[in-house]
N, C-alpha and C positions, 0 to 999 in steps of 0.2 A: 048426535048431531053437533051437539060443542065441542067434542072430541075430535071428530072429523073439519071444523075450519080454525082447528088453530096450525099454527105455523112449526115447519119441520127445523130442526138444528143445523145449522149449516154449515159442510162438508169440513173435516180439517184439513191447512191447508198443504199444499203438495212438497212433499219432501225435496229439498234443495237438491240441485244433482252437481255433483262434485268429480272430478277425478282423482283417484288416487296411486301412490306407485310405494314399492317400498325403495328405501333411500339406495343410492348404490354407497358400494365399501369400498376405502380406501387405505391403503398404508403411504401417509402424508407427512411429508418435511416440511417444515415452516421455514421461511425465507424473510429475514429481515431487510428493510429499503433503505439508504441512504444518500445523502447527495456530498459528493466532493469533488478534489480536482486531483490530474493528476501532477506528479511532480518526480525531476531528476531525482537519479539515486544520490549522484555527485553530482558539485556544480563549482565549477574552478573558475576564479578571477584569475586572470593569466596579467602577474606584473614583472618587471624586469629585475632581476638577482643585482645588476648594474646598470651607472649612470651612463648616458650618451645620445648620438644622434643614430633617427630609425635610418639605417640605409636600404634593406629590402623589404617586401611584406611576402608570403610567400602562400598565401593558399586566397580563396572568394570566401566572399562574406555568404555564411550558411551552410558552407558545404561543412559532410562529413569530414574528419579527421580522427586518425589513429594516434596512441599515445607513445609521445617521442617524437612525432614528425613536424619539422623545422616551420614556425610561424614567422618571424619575426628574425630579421639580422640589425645588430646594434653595431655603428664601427666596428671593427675588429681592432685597426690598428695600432692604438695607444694602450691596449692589453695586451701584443701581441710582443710591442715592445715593452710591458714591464714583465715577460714571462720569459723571452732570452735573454735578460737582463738578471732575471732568478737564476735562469740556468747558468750562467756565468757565474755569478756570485756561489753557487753551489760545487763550478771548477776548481774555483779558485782555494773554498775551505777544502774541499778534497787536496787538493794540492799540499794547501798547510798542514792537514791533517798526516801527509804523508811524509813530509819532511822532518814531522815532529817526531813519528814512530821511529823515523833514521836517525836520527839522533840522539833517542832514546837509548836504544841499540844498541849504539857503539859507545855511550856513555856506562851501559850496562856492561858489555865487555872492558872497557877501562877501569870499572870498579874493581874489578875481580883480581887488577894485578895493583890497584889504590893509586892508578893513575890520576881519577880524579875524585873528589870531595863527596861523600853523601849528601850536602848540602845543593850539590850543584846537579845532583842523579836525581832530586824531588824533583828541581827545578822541572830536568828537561821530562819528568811523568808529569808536573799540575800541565807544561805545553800540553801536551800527548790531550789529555784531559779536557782543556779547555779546545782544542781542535776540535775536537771529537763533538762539544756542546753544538759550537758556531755550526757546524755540516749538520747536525740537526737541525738547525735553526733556519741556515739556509735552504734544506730541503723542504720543510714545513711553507715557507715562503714562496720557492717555487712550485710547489704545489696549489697554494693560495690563487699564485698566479697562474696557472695551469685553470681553474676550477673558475676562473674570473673570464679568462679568453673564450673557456667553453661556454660559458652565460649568455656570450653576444649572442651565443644563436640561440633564440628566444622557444622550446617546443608542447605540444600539447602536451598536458599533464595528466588526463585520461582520455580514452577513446572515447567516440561524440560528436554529438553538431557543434561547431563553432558559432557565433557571433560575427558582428562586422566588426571592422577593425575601427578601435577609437581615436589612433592617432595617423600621422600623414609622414609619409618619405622627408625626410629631414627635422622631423621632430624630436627636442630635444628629451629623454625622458628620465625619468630619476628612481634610482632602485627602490623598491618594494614600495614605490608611492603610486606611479604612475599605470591606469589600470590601460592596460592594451588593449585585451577583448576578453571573452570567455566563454568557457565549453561545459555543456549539461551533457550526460550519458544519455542514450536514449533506449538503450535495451540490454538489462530489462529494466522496467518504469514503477514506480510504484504509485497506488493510488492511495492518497489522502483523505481520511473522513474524520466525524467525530459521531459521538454516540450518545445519548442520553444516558445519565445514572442509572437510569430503571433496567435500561437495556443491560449495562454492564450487572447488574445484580443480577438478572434473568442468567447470562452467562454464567456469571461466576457459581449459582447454586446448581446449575444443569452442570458444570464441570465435577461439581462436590457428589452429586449424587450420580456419576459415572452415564449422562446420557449425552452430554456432549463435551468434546475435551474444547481445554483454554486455549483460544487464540491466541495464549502465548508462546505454548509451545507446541500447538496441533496446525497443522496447515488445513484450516478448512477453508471450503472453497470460496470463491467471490466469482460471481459474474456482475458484467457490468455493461449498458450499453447507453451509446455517444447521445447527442443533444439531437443528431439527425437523423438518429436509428429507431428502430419501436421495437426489435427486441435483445435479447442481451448476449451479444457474440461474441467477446469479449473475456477469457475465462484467467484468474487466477487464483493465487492462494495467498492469506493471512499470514506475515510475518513481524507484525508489531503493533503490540500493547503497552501504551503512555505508562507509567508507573504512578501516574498520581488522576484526579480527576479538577477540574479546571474549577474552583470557589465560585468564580464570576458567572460562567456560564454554564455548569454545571455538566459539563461534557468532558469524554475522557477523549484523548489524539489514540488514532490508528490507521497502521495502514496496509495496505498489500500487494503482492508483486506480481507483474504480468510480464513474460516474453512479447516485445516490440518487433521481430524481425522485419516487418514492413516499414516502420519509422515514420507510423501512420498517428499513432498517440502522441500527444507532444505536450512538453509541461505547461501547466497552466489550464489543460483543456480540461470542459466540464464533462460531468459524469455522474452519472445514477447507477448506485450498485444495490445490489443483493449479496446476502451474505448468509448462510445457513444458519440457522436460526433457534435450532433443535432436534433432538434426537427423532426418530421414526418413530410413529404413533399411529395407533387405527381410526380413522375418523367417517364420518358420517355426510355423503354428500346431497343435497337438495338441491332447486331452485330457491333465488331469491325473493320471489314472488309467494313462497309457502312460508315465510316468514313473517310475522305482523310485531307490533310493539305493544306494548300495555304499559304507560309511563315509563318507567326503567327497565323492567323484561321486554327478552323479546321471545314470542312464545309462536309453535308449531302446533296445529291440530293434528289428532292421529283420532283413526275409525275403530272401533273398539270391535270385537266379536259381535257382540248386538246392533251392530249397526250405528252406535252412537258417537258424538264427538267429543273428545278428552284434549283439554290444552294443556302443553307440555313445555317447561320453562329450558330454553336451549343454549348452550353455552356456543356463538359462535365462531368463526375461525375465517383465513382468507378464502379466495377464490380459487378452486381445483376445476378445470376442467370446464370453466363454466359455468360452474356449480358452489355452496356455499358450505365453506366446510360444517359441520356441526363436530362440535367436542364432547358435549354432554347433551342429556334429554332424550334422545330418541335411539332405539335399538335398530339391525338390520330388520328385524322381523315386521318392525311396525309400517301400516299401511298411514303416507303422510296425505294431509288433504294438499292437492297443489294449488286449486284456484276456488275463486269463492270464496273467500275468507270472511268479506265486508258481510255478509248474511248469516255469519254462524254462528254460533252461542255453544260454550261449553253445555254437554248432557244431549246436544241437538239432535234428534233422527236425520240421516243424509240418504238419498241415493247412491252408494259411492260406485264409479266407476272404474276399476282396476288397469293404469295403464303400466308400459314398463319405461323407468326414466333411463335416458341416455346421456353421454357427455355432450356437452352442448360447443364445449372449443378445444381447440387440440391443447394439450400441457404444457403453453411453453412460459411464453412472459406474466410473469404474475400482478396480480392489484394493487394499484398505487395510492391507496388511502394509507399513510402513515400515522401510526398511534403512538399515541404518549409515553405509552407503558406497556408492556407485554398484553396479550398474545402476538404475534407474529402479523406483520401486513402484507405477505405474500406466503404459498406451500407450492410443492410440486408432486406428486403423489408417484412412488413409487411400485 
């Protein structure tokens, strides 16, 4: 009878129900983020070779121009007359020059029969001689002057968008002082960034150990997309590495080049790129919701054969697909817990539900959390 009114144990309680998938696989490039601008390849102050008054202006303010074509006319006329004024003065020592050879001449046939003096046969060779300098001299000068008439007309110095014009029809201007206006190239463009030290170590040890070559002599790639874009349409390649790293701010300069054929980039304009980041690796994708933290880990549950839960410390990596990359910690085979986290306890019996994970966004623009230090803050999964 006392054994019949005492009280039963009561039931344990009901195995958590979880779903599980195993992770899908990936072979994943990591993509580094940075923010810069872009900027001309060249950028020419267009000033005057010579002094004077502007008389024409010859193109609008902003349009294209090709290099060689006529901006600017300076007077002509007071170059025009010190350059037939050259030429003259270069008739003229030709002329002596010639007179001097005639008399050379014929003082050289007078020698022969001691018509006349050796003394006086130098003579007429140092003429000969010294004609000969001044016709140098005066051609040099007419040439000067030749090179001075052509400067009035003032022209671009690369192909490019111009600028406005700084001065006005009758302004007086002064060589190599006075800035006229000036032209940046605009294709191709290059884009400007700088990088973190960590980053350039991250490089320079994947170059050493042959898994990614040196942006300074490998054109890897850059995409990049504009301040009104979301994603990155924009593609070029890596052609400069700063030689030194900045003391102050601890960044090295780089940059890289894009074909402009639209004339839609324009210096100064901002820009978020991507730039490859490292060699192809296998990696491991999840949701980010299968992820929990434990102070400093961040750690994955996986269902064991017996049905039980094992937490697994995970190295992780950017967004693929949607998805989180995983580096380290969990294999293809392992069945991961996706939700339910907040009720689990390593060693835990679960109900696990097996489903199959899928991508969750197409591959394109990557995640924009920038890290201090390596791993990579965006991949694209190959």
């Amino acid at each position: 009878m006392l054994a019949g009114c005492g009280s039963k144990a009561p039931p344990p309680p009901p195995k958590p129900h979880v779903n599980v998938a195993h992770p899908l696989t990936r072979d994943v490039v990591d993509w580094d983020e940075y923010v810069g601008r872009f900027e001309a390849i060249e950028s020419a102050s267009v000033r005057p070779r010579i002094s004077g008054n502007v008389t024409r202006i010859l193109f609008r303010n902003g349009q294209d121009v090709h290099a060689g074509q006529p901006l600017f006319v300076i007077d002509p006329r007071p170059y025009r007359a010190e350059y037939l004024k050259a030429v003259a003065a270069t008739g003229k020592s030709q002329a002596t020059l010639t007179n001097a050879q005639t008399e050379l001449a014929r003082a050289q046939k007078l020698r022969t029969v001691q018509a006349v003096s050796q003394e006086e046969l130098e003579t007429k060779l140092a003429n000969v001689r010294t004609a000969q300098a001044d016709l140098a001299s005066s051609r040099a000068a007419q040439a000067e002057a030749k090179l001075n008439l052509d400067f009035t007309t003032v022209r671009a110095p690369v192909s490019g968008r111009v600028s406005d014009k700084k001065v006005s029809l009758g302004d007086v201007v002064t060589a190599s002082t006075t800035e006229l206006t000036s032209v940046v190239t605009m294709d191709p463009i290059w884009f400007s960034f700088e990088g973190a030290e960590s980053l350039y170590l991250k490089y320079t040890r994947q170059a050493q150990q042959g898994v990614r070559g040196s942006s300074r002599n490998t054109p890897n790639p850059v995409d990049i997309e504009l301040a009104d874009e979301s994603d990155y349409r924009h593609h070029g390649h890596m052609v400069f590495v700063d030689n030194a790293i900045d003391p102050r701010s601890g960044t090295i300069r780089a940059h890289a080049e894009l074909s402009n054929p639209g004339r839609l980039l324009t210096p100064g304009m901002f820009g978020r790129a991507r730039l490859l980041g490292s060699g192809t690796y296998h990696a491991m994708l999840i949701p980010d919701e299968a992820i929990t933290t434990d102070q400093t880990r961040k750690l994955a549950y996986i269902v064991d054969a017996k049905g039980m839960t094992v937490a697994r410390e995970v190295e992780t990596g950017p967004l693929v697909a949607g998805l989180r990359v995983i580096k380290k910690g969990i294999a293809a085979g392992d069945l991961v817990v996706l939700d339910g986290l907040g009720q689990l306890q390593p060693g835990a019996a679960v109900d696990a539900h097996q489903i199959k994970l899928r991508p969750r966004a197409a591959d394109t623009a990557p995640g924009t959390t920038i890290l201090s230090a390596p791993p990579a803050s965006a991949a694209t999964a190959r």
